[in-house]
C-alpha positions as CSV (number, residue, x, y, z in Angstrom):
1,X,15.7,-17.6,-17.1
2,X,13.3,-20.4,-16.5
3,X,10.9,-21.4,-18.3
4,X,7.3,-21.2,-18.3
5,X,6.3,-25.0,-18.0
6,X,8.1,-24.5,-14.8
7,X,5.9,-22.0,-13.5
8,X,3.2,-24.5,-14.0
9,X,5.0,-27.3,-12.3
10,X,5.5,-25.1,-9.5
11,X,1.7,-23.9,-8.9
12,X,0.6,-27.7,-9.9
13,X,3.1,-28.8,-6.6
14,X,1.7,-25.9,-4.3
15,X,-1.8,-26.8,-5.0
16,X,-1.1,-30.8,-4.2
17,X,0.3,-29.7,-1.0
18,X,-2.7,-27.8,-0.2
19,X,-4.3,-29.6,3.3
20,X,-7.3,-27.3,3.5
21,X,-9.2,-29.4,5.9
22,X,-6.3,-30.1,8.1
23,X,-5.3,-26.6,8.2
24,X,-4.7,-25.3,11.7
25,X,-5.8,-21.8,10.8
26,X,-8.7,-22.3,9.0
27,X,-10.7,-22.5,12.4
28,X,-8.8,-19.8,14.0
29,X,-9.9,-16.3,15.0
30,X,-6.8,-14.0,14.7
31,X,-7.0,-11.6,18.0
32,X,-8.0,-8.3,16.4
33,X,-9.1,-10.0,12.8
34,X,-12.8,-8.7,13.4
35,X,-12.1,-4.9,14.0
36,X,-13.4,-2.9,12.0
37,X,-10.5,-1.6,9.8
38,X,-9.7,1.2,7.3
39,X,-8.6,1.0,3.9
40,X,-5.3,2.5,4.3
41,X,-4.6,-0.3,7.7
42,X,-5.6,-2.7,5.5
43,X,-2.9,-1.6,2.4
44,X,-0.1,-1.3,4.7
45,X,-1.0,-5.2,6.2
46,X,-1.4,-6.6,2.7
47,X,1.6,-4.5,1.2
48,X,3.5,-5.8,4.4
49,X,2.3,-9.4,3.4
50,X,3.5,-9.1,-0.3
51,X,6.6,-7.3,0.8
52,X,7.7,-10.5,3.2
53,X,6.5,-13.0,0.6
54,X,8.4,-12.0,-2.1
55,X,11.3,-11.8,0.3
56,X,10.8,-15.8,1.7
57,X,10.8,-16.6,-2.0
58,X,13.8,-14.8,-3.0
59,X,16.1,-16.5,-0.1
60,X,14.5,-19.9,-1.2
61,X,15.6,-19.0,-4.5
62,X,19.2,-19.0,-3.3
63,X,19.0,-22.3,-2.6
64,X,20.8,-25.1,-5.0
65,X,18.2,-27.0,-6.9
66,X,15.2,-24.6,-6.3
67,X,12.0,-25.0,-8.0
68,X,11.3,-21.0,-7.8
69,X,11.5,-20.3,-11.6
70,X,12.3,-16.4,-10.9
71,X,15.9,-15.5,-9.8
72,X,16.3,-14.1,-5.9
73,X,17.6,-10.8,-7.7
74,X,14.5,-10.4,-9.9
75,X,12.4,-11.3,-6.7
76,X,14.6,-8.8,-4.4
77,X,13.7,-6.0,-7.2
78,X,10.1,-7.0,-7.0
79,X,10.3,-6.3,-3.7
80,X,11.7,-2.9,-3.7
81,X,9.3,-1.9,-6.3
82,X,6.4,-2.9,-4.1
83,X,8.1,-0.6,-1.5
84,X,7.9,2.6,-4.1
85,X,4.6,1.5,-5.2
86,X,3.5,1.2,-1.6
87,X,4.2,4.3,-0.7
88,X,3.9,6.4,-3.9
89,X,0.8,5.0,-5.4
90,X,-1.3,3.3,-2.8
91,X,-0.9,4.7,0.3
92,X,-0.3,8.3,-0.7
93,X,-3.2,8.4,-3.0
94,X,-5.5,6.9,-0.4
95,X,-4.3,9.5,2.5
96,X,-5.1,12.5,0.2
97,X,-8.4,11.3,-0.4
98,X,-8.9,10.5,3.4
99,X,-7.8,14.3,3.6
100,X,-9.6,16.0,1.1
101,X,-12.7,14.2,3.0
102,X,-11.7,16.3,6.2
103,X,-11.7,19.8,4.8
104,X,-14.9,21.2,4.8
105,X,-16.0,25.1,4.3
106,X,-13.8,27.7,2.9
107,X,-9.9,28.4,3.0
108,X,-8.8,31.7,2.5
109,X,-5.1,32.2,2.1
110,X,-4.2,35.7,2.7
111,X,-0.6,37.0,1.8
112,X,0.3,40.0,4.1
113,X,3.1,40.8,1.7
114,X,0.3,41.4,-1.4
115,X,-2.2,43.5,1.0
116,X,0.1,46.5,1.0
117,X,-0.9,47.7,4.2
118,X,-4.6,46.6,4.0
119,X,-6.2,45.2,7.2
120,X,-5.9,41.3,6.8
121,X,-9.3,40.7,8.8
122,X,-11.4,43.3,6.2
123,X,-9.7,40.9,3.2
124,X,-10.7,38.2,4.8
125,X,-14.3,39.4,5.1
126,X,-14.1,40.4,1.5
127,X,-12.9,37.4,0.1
128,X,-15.7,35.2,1.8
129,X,-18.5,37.5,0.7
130,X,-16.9,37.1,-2.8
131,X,-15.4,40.1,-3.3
132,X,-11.9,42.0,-2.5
């Protein structure tokens, strides 16, 4: 595994490289960049964006001679596990809340099986006015 100084040599070379003034984006508006978005549209762009830079680095990794100090099977695993977190952390937890925010008033769940022959609709009313 490499070591650590590496990890600084590699930053220090991506910084020198940096051509902030001569970068072609830093003038350019992005079709669609000043929508209004949601959270969750804006998880699954960034998650997309970590997802597809950890898997540039990892092929670069495969090279002979590389600088990346992280193997392309540690970086492939990284990967994956931004897929599960992606999906079971992130996004999940964010779409229940954006749910829960939707349901408003009272649910009543009525099982026809446990009325024994009680009129469903009467329940209903029952359970609303807080009683049955």
């Amino acid at each position: 595994m490499a070591s650590f100084p590496m990890i600084g040599l590699f930053q220090k070379q991506l910084i020198q490289s940096r051509d902030s003034q001569g970068d072609v984006g830093a003038n350019l508006d992005v079709e669609g960049s000043k929508d209004k978005k949601s959270l969750s549209s804006a998880i699954v762009a960034n998650g997309r964006r970590v997802q597809e830079a950890l898997r540039t680095l990892a092929e670069v990794a495969k090279i002979e001679g590389s600088i990346i100090p992280v193997s392309s099977k540690k970086l492939q695993q990284a990967r994956f596990e931004m897929y599960t977190i992606e999906k079971t952390s992130l996004l999940s937890r964010l779409l229940r809340q954006e749910k829960a925010k939707l349901i408003k008033g009272l649910y009543a769940v009525i099982d026809t099986e446990a009325l024994k022959g009680r009129n469903h609709l009467e329940i209903t009313r029952q359970v609303i006015q807080g009683g049955g």
